[in-house]
C-alpha positions in Angstrom: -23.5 124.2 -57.0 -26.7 123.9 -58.4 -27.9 120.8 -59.9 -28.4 122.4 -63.3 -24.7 123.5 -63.0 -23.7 120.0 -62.3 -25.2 118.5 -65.4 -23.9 121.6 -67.8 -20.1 120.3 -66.4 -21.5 116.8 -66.5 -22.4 117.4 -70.0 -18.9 119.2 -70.8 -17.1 116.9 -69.5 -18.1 113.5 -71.2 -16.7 114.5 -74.6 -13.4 114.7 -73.2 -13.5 111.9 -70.4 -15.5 109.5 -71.5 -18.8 108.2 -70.1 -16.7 105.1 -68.3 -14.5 107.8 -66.5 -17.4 109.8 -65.3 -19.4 107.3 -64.0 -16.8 105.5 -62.1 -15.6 109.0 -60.7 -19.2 109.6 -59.5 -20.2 106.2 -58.3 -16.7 106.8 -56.2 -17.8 109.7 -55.2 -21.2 108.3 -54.3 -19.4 106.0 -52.1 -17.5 108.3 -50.0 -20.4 110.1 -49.4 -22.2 107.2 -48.2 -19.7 105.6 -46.2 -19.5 109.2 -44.2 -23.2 108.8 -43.7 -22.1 104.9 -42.4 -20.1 106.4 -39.7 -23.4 108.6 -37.9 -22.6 108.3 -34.0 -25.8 109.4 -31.7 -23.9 112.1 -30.0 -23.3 113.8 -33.4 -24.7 116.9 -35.0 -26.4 117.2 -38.4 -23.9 119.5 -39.5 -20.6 116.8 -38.4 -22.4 113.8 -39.2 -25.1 114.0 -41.6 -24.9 117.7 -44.2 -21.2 116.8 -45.7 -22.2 112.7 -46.3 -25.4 114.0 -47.9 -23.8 116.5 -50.2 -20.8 114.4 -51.2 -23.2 112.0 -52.0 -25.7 114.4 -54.3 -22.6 115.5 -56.2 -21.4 111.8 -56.8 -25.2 111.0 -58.1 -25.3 114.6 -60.1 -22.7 112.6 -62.4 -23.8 109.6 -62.3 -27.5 110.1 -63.6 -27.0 112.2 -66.9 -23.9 110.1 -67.8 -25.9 107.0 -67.3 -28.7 108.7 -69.5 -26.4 109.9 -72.4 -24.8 106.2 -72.0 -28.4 104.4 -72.0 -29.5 106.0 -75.2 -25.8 106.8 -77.0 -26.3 103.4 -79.5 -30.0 103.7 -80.1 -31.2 105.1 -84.0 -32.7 109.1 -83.7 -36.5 107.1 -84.3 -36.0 104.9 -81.4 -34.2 107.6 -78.8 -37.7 108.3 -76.8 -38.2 104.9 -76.3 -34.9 104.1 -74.9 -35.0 107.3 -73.1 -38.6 106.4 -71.4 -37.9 103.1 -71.1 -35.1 104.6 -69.2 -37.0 106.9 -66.8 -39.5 103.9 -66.3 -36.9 102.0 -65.0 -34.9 104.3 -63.1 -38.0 105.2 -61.1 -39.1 101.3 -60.8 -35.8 101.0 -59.5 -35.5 103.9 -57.1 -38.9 102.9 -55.6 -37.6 99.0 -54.7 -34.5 100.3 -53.4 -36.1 102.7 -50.9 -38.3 100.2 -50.3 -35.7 97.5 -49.5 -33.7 100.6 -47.6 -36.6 101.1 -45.5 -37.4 97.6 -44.9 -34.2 97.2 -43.6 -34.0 99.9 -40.9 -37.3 99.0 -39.9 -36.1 95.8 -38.9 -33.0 97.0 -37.5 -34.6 99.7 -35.8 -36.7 96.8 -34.0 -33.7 94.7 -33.3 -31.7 96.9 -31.5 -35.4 98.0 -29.5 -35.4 101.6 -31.0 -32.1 102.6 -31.9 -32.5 104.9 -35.1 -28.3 105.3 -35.7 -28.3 101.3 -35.6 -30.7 101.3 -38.4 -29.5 103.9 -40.2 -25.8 102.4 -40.3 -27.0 99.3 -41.6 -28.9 100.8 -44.5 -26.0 103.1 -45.0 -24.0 99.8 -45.1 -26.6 98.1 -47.7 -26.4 101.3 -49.9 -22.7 101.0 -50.1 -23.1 97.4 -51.5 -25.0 98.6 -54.4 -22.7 101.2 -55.2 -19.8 99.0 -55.3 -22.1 96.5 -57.0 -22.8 99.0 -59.7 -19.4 99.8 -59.9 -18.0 96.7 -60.3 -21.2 96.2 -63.3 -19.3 99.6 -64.3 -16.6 97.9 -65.0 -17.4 94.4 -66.4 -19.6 96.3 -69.1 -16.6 98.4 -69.9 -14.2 95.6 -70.2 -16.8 93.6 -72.3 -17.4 97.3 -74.8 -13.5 97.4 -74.5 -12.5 94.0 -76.0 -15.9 92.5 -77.3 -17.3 89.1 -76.4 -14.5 87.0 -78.4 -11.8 88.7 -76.8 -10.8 90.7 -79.6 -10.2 94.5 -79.3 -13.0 96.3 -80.6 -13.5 100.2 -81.5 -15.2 101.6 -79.6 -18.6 103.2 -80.4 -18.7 107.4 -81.1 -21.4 109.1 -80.3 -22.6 112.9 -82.2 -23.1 116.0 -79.8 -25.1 118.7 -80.8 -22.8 120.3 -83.9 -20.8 123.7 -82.5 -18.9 125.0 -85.4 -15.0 125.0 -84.5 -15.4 121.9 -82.3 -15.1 118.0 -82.8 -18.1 117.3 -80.8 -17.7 113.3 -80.2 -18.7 111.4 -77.1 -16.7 108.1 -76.2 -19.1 104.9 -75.0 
């Protein structure tokens, strides 16, 4: 599928499921991919070991990102939607950069532990990256439990977000 395919269903599929539901399905999906990559043997092939982990993974982040960036500007007021969108961007890249960075570091240093071994490196950052996906998922979670039932404890509605008008269609987003 290609990735402007993937957000077009992303896109579809938030009105009905919810931006909670799609997120945790990706970040699951994320994390199946990854822990396939985790399992890299040095007597595999790119096709066994590496090509499914990689695209199980891209399809788990093909969810996650546009459902985190409808998510990240859903409350914001129409004048202040470029902001919180580039503030957004700005931060996803920071992000991305310190986390291949900390990736790297980390199979560089495991790569001179084990006196060369590239699969022992690779499994531990493999291993690091599924931490942060079940870190985020369980962030996931918390913020939806907090958005669920407020701060006080109390059930709260939750927030409704406008889609583009199509005539014929309720177009609401759930947050």
């Amino acid at each position: 599928m290609r990735p402007q395919g993937l957000v077009q269903l992303t896109r579809r599929g938030l009105p009905r499921f919810g931006v909670r539901k799609i997120l945790l399905t990706g970040l699951t999906i994320s994390w199946l991919g990854q822990v396939w990559l985790h399992t890299i043997s040095s007597i595999g092939s790119y096709q066994l070991n590496l090509l499914g982990g990689i695209m199980i993974t891209a399809f788990g982040m093909g969810l996650v990102f546009p459902t985190v960036s409808v998510a990240v500007t859903a409350g914001v007021g129409p004048g202040e939607r470029g902001l919180a969108g580039g503030l957004f961007v700005a931060a996803q890249h920071v992000g991305n950069a310190i986390g291949l960075a900390a990736l790297a570091t980390i199979a560089a240093a495991e790569t001179h532990a084990h006196h060369g071994s590239l699969v022992a490196d690779h499994t531990t950052a493999f291993l690091v990256a599924i931490g942060i996906i079940v870190a985020s998922f369980s962030c996931a979670l918390a913020v939806g439990v907090v958005a669920k039932f407020g701060h006080g404890g109390k059930r709260t509605v939750s927030r409704q977000v406008r889609l583009k008008p199509r005539p014929g269609r309720a177009n609401v987003l759930r947050v």
